[in-house]
Short mmCIF file of the C-alpha atoms (twelve columns), coordinates in Angstrom:
data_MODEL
# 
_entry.id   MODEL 
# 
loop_
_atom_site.group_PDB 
_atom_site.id 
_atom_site.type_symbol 
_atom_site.label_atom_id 
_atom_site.label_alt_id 
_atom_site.label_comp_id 
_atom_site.label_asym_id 
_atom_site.label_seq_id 
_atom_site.Cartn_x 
_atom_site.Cartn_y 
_atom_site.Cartn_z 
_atom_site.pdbx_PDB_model_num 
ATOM 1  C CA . UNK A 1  -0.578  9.114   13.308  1 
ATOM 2  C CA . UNK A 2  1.156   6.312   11.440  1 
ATOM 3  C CA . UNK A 3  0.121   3.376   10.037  1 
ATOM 4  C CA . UNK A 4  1.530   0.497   8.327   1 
ATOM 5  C CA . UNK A 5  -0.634  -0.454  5.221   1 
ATOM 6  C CA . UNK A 6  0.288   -4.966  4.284   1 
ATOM 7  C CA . UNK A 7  -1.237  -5.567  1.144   1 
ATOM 8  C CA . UNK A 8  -1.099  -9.190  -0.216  1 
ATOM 9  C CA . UNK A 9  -2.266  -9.882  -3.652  1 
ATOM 10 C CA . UNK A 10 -4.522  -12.746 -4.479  1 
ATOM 11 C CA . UNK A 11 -1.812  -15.380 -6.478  1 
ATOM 12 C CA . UNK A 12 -1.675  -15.348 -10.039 1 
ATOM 13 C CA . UNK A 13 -3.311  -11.977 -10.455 1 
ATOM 14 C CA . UNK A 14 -0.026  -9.916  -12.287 1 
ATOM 15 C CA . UNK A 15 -2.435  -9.018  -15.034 1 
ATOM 16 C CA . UNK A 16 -4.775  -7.101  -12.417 1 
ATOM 17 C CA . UNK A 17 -1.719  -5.679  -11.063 1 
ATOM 18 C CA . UNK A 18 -0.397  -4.327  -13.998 1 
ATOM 19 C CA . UNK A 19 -3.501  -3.374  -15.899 1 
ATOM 20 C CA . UNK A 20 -4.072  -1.352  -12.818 1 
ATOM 21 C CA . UNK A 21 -0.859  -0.098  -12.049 1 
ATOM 22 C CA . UNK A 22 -0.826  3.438   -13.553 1 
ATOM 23 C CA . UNK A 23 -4.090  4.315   -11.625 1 
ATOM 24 C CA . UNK A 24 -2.564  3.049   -8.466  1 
ATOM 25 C CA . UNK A 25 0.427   5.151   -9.131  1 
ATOM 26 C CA . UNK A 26 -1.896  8.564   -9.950  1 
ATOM 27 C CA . UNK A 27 -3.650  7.467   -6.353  1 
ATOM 28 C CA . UNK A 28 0.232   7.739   -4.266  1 
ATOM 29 C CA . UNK A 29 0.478   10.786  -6.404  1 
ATOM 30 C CA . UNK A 30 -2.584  12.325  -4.655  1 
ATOM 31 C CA . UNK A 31 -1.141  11.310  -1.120  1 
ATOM 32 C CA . UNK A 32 2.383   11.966  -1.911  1 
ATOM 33 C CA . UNK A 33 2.263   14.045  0.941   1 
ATOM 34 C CA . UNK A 34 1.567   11.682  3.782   1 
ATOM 35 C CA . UNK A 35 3.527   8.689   1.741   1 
ATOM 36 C CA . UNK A 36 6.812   7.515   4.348   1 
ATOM 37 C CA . UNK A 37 7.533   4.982   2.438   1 
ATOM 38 C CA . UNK A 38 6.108   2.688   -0.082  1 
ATOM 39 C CA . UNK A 39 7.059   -0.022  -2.746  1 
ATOM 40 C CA . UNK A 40 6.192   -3.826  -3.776  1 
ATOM 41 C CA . UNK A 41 6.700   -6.895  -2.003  1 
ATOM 42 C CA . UNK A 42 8.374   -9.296  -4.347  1 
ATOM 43 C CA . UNK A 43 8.458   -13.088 -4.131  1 
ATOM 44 C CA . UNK A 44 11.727  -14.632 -3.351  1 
ATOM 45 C CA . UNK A 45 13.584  -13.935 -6.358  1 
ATOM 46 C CA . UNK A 46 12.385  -10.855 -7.708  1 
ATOM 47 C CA . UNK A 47 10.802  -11.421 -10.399 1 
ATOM 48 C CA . UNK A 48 7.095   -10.620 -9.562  1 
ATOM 49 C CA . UNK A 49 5.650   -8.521  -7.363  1 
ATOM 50 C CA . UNK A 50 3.266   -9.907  -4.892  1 
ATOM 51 C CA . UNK A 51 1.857   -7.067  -2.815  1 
ATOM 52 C CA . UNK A 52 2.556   -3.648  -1.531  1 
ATOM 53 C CA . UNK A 53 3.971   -2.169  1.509   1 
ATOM 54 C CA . UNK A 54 3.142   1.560   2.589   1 
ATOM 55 C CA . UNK A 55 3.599   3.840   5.907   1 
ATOM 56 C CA . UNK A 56 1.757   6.705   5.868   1 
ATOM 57 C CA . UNK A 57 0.953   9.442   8.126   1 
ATOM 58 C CA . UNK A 58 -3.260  9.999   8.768   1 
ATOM 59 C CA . UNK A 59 -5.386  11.670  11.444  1 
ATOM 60 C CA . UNK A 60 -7.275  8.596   12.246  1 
ATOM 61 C CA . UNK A 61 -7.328  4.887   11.040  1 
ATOM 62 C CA . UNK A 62 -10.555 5.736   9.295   1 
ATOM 63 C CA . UNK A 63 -8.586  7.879   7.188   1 
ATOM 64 C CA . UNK A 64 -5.526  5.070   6.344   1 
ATOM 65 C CA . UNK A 65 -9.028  2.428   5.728   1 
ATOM 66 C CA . UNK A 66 -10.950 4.642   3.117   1 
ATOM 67 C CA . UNK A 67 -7.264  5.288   1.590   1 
ATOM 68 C CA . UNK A 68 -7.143  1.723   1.310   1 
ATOM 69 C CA . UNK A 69 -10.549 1.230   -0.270  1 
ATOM 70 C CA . UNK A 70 -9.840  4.129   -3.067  1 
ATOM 71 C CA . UNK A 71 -6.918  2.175   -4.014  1 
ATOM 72 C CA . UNK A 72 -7.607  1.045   -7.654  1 
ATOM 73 C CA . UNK A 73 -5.920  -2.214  -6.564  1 
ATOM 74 C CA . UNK A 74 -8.263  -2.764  -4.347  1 
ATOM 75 C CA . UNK A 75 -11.023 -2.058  -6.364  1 
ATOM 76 C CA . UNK A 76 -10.072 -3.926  -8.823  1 
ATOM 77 C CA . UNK A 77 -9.622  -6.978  -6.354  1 
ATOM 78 C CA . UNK A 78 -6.079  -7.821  -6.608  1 
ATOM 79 C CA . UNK A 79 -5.768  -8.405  -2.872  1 
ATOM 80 C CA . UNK A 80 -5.900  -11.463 -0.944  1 
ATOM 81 C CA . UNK A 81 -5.765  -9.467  2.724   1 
ATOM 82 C CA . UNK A 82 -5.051  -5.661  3.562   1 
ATOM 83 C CA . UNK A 83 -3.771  -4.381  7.355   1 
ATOM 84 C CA . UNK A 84 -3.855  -1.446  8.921   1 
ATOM 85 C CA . UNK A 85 -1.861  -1.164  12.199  1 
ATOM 86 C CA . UNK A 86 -0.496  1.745   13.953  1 
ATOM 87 C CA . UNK A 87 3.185   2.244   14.102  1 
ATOM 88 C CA . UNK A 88 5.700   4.203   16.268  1 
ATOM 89 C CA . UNK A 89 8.787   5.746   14.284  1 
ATOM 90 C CA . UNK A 90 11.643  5.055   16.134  1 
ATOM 91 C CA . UNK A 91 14.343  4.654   13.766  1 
ATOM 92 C CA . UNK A 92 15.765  6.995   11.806  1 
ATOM 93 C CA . UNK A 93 15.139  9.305   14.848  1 
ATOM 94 C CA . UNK A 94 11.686  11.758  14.070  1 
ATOM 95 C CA . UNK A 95 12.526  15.261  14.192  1 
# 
């Protein structure tokens, strides 16, 4: 099943965000496998980031929450608000 993961961080918290960053990266690593897609949200003009964005493939919403609460991100507090909703693939076309 997949779910769309809306992370927004807390403002002003680009030192948590980077100081974290590597071990954030080493968690994706670990799911590569169920990773769709997934990147930063960026304010307006690119020039910081200001959450994340992921879709990502799990057997149950339990599953997509406890990824969520691993994230070192999250641990280390940088968000303001996480969602999990379920999402349908329609475009490009599933195989």
């Amino acid at each position: 099943m997949h779910f769309v993961i809306h992370c927004v961080d807390k403002p002003d918290q680009g030192e948590i965000r980077a100081a974290n960053r590597a071990a954030h990266l080493d968690h994706l690593a670990v799911h590569a496998g169920k990773i769709l897609a997934a990147g930063p949200l960026q304010n307006e003009d690119g020039s910081a980031m200001i959450g994340s964005l992921l879709i990502m493939d799990f057997n149950d919403r339990a599953a997509a929450e406890r990824f969520c609460e691993d994230d070192p991100y999250a641990r280390a507090g940088l968000f303001r608000s996480v969602t999990v909703t379920p999402w349908k693939q329609v475009y490009p076309k599933a195989s």
